[in-house]
N, C-alpha and C positions, 0 to 999 in steps of 0.2 A: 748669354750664350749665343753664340754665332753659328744658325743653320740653313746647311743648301740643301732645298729642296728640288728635287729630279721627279719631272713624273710629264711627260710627253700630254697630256690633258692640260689645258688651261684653268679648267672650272677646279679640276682638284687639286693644282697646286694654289690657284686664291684663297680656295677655303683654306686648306691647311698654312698657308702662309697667315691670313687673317686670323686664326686659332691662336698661332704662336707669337704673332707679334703682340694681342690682346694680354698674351703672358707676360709683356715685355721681353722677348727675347728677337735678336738680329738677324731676321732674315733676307736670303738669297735664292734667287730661284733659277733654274735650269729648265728647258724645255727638251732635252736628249742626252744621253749619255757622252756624246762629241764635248756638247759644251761645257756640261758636269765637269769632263777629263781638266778642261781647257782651266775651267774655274780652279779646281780642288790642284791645279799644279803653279797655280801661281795667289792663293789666298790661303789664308788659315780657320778652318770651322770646326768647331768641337761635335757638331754631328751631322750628318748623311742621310736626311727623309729620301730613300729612292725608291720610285715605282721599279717591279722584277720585269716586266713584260714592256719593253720597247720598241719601237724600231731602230736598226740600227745596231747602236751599243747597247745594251740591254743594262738594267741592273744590276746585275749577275756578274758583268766585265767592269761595273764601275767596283764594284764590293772588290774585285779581283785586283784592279789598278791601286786602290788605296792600301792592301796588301801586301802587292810587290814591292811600291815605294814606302814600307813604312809608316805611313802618315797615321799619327795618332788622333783618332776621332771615333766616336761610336757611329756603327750602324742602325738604321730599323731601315728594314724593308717591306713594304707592300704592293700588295696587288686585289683590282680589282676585276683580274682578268674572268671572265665569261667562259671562254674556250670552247 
């Protein structure tokens, strides 16, 4: 399985990247919604780990982009936001 990981943290997208390549599964990582866009419009991933709370493009606009164009892939979305 092939996934991009989004989440504007360094540390939590290693660990979650480290988790799921331990599964054997392909991943990709993004460091903001811009680059997500940039990836998810010229790759193919069967799923989307995106942090909700960005700067920027938010994860909320990437769930959104994947929508408009169709792209078939599962979401999960998190957040460890504080607020």
């Amino acid at each position: 399985m092939k996934i991009l990981i989004i989440d504007d943290d360094a540390f939590m997208r290693s660990v979650i990247t480290k988790a799921l390549r331990s599964a054997n599964h392909e991943t990709e990582e993004s460091p903001d919604g811009t680059d997500a866009i940039n990836k998810l419009a010229n790759n193919v991933y069967d799923v989307v780990i995106t942090d909700i709370v960005m700067p920027g493009i938010s994860g909320i606009s990437v769930g959104e982009y994947i929508k408009e164009n169709n792209i078939p892939l599962g979401i999960l979305a998190i957040s460890a936001h504080g607020g």
